[in-house]
C-alpha atoms as one frame of an Amber mdcrd trajectory, in Angstrom:
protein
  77.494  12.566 -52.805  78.846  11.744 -56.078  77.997  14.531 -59.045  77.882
  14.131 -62.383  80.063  16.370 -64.891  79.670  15.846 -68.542  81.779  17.297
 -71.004  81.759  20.372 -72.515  79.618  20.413 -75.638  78.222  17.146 -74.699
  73.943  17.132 -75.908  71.239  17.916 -73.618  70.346  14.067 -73.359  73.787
  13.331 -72.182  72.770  15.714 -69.045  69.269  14.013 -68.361  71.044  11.144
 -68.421  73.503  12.011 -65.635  70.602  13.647 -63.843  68.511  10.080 -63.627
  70.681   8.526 -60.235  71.017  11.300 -58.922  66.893  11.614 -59.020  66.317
   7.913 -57.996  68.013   8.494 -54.978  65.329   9.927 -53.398  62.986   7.516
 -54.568  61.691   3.988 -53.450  60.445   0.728 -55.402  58.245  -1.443 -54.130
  58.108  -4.410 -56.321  54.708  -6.982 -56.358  55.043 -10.264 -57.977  52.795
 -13.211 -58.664  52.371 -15.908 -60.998  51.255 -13.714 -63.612  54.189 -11.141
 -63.279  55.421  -8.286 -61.365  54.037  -4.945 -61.038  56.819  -2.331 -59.326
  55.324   0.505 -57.342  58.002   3.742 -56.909  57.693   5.995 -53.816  58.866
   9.314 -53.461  60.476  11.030 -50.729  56.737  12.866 -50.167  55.256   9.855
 -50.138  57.458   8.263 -47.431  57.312  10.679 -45.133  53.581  11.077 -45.679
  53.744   7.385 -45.101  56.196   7.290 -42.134  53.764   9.999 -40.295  50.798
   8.436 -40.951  51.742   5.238 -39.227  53.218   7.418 -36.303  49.838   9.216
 -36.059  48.199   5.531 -36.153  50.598   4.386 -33.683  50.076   7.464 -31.396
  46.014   6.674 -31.938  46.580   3.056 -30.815  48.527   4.023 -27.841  45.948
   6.569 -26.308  42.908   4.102 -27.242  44.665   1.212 -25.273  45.318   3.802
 -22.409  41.599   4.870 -22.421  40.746   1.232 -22.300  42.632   0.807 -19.648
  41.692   3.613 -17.191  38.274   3.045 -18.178  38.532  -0.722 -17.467  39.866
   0.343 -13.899  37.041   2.708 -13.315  34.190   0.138 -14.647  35.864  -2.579
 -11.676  35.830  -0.131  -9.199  32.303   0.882 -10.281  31.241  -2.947 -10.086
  33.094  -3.347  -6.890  31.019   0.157  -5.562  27.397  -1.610  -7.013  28.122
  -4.961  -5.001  28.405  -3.229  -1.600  25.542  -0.875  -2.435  23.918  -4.264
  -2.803  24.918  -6.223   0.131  23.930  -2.829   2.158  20.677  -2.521   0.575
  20.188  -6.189   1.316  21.275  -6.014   4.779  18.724  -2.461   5.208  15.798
  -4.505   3.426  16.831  -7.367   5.754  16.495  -5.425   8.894  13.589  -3.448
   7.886  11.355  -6.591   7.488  12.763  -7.797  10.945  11.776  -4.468  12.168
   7.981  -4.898  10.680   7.549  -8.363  11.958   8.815  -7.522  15.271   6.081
  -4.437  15.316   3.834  -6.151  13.842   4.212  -9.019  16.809   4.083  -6.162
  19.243   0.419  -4.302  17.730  -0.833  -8.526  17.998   0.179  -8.757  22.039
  -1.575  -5.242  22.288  -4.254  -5.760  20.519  -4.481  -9.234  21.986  -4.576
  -8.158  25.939  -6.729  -4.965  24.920  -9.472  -8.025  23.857  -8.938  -9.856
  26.718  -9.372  -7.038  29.308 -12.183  -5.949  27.022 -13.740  -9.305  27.294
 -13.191  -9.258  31.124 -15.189  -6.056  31.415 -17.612  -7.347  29.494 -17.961
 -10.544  31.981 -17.469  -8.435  35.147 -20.473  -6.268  33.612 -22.910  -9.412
  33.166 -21.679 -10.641  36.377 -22.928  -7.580  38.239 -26.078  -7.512  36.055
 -26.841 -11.121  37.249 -26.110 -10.880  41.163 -27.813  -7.113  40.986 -24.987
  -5.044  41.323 -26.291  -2.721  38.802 -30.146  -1.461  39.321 -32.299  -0.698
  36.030 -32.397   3.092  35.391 -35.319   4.280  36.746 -35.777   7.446  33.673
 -38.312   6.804  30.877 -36.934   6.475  27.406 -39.344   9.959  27.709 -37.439
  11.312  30.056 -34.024  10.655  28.933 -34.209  11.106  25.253 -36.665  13.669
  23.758 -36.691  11.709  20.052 -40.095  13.403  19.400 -38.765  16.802  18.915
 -36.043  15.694  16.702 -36.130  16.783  13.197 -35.498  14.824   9.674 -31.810
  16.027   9.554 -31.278  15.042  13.434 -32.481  11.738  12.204 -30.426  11.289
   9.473 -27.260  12.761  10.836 -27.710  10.068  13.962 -28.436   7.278  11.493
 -25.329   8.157   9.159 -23.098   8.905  12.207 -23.855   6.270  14.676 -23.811
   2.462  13.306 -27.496   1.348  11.761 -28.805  -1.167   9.735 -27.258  -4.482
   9.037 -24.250  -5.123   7.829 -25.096  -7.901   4.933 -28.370  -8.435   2.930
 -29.098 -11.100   5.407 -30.578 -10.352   8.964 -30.335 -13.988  10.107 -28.564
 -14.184  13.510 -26.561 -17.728  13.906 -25.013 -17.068  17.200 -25.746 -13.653
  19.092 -24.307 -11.475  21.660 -23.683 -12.793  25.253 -22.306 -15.960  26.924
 -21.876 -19.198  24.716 -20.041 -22.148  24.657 -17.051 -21.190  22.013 -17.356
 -23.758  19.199 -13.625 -24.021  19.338 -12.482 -23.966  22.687 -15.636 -25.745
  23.714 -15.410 -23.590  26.308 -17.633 -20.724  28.188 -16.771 -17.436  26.739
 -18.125 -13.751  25.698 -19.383 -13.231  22.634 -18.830  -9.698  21.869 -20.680
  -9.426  18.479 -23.168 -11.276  16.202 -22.476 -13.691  13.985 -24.595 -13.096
  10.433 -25.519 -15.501   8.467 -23.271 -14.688   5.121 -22.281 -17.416   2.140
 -19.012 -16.991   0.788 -18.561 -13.794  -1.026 -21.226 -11.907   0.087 -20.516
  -7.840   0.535 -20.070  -6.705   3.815 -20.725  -3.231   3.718 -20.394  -0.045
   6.361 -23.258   0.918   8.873 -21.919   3.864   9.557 -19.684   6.806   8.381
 -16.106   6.611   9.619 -12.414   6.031   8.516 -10.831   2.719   8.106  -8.479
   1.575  11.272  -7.678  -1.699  10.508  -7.876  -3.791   6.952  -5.848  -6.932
   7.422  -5.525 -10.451   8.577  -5.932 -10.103  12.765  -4.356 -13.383  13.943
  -4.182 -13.345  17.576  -8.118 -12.535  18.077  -9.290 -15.396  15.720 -10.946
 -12.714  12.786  -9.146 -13.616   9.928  -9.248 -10.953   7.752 -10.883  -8.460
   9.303 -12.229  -4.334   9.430 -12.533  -2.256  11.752 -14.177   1.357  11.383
 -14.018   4.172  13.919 -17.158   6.620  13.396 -18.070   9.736  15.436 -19.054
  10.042  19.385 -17.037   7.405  20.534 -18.219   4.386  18.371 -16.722   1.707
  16.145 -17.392  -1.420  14.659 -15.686  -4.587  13.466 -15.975  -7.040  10.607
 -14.750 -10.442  11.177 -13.884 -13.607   9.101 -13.722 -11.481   5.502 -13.079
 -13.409   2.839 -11.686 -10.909   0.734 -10.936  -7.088   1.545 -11.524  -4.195
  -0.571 -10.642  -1.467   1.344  -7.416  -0.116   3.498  -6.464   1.489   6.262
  -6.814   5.783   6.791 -10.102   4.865   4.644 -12.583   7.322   4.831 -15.792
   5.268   4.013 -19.591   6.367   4.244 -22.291   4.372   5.372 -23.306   1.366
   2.883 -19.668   1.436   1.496 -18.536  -2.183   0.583 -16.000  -3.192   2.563
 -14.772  -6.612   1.422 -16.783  -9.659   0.931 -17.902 -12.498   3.711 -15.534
 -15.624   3.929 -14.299 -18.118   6.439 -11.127 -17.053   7.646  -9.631 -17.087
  11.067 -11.058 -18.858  14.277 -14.141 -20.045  11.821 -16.293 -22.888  11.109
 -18.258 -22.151   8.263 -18.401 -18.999   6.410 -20.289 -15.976   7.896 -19.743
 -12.792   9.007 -19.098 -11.678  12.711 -19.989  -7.965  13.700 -19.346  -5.808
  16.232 -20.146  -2.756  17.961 -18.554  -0.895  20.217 -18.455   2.535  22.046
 -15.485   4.058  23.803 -14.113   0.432  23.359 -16.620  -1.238  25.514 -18.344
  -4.251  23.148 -22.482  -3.631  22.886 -25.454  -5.784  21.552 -25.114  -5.313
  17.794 -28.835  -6.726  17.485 -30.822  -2.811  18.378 -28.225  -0.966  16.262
 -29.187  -3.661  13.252 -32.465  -3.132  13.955 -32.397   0.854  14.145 -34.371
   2.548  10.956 -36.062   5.791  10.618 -39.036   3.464  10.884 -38.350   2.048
  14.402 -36.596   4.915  15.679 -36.923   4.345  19.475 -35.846   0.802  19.395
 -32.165   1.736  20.136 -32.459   4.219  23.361 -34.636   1.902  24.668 -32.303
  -1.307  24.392 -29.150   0.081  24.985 -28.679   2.190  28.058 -24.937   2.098
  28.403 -24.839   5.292  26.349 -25.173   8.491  27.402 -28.534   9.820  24.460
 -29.116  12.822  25.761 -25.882  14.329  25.599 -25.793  12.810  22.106 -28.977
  14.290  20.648 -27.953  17.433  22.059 -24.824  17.559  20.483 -26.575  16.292
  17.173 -29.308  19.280  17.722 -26.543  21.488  17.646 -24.946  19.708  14.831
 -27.888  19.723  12.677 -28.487  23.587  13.493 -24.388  24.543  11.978 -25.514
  25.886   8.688 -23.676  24.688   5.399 -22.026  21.846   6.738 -21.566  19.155
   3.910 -23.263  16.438   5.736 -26.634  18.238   5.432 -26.292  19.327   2.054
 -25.483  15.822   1.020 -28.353  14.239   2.687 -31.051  16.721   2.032 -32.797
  14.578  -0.985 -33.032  11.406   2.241 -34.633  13.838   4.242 -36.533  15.458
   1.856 -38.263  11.739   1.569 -38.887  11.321   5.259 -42.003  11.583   7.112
């Protein structure tokens, strides 16, 4: 470094002057220029370090961001690649699980389908016997087998609420009824194991009897359509064919005059109605006494239909009837405050 000695007695001035390189040398221009002139900017050696560190710290900054980037890149593909085999294995368990519910859903038709059949074979083997004279009338009274007379207003009502009564639709026109009839189909002999109502399109269908909902969908292998089917107390149930619309679903619980869906023409049909049946312990029986069944015509069931075992029946109703605060009786006692 070169220093700067003036002579002795030399002015002050003569000192700053030596002083200026030496000063300079730890400073930096930075000179601008344009057509209008120059402008000349002077750093010191602060300012460059300042400067120098700054742009280091940047740099530094810049580095770590594009190394974030990166690794966060990586995990966002791996994440992508994770989501598109989640997919394809959610795909493939959605896949399987509707091939699982058609394949049951084929399995409940063949069941339900032979169940029908071998119902509708009883049902011929039963009129068969009937016919030839197999099977003898009973030779008990309606007297004798069912006491109705001593039954009170809640026995009454608890066998009308419990056991199918009343018809199903506003209409109590019969357009086809229970027994043997040429199938307007097949053309063919067959059973008819219900009543078919007369019923326009649209018209409610609604519950003769308390019960809980067992099936609410489209039956395809018995020719219903869309149909219901109801299982109520002692051993009965009853089915709604041909439903144009449903408004109900299955594990139900429904009381009696409950809308079930609306009439229609669906299924094995030829014109919109609706076809009913009734059945107890899964044996099909002549809808026609249970529509006709009223507090008003009590008798008019245990004296059509002998295939059911009353007297055990009104017993077990007696008893019923006798349980005290059951909710059935509390619900019903304005009705049987009103009967006779």
């Amino acid at each position: 470094m070169t220093r700067c000695f003036p002579a002795p007695g030399a002015a002050l001035a003569s000192w700053r002057t030596c002083q200026k390189p030496q000063k300079m040398r730890n400073r930096y221009q930075i000179t601008i220029s344009n057509y209008r002139g120059a402008r000349h900017f002077t750093l010191n050696q602060f300012m460059r370090r300042t400067l120098l560190g700054s742009a280091g710290v940047l740099a530094l900054a810049l580095l770590g961001g594009a190394i974030v980037i990166h690794v966060l890149s990586s995990s966002v593909s791996d994440l992508n690649a994770e989501l598109v085999a989640l997919k394809a294995q959610r795909d493939g368990v959605l896949t399987e699980r509707t091939s699982l519910a058609a394949e049951r859903a084929r399995l409940e038709s063949e069941v339900e389908a032979k169940a029908l059949a071998l119902m509708a074979l009883g049902d011929e083997v039963e009129n068969i016997e009937i016919l030839i004279g197999l099977r003898s009338e009973p030779e008990r009274s309606l007297a004798q087998r069912v006491d109705t007379a001593s039954q009170t207003a809640h026995e009454k009502r608890l066998m009308l609420q419990s056991i199918p009564s009343g018809y199903p639709v506003s209409s109590e026109q019969v357009t086809s009824p229970f027994g043997m009839r040429r199938h307007p189909i097949q053309e063919r002999m067959a059973m008819h194991g219900g009543v078919d109502l007369r019923a326009p399109r649209g018209t409610p269908v609604y519950a003769t009897a308390d019960g809980v909902v067992e099936w609410a969908a489209k039956h395809q292998s018995s020719g219903m359509g869309n149909m219901v089917r109801l299982v109520h107390n002692y051993g009965f149930s009853t089915v709604y064919g041909h439903l144009d619309q449903i408004e109900t679903r299955p594990g139900s619980y429904v009381q009696r005059g409950d809308l079930l869906g609306y009439s229609g023409n669906t299924g094995a049909s030829t014109a919109p109605h609706l076809h009913y049946e009734v059945r107890h312990l899964n044996r099909r029986l002549d809808p026609k006494p249970f529509m006709r069944w009223s507090i008003n015509d009590y008798d008019i069931l245990f004296a059509k239909e002998e295939r059911v075992e009353w007297e055990s029946l009104v017993e077990i109703i007696r008893k019923t009837a006798a349980t005290p605060q059951r909710p059935s009786l509390l619900q019903g006692q304005a009705w049987s405050a009103s009967l006779p």
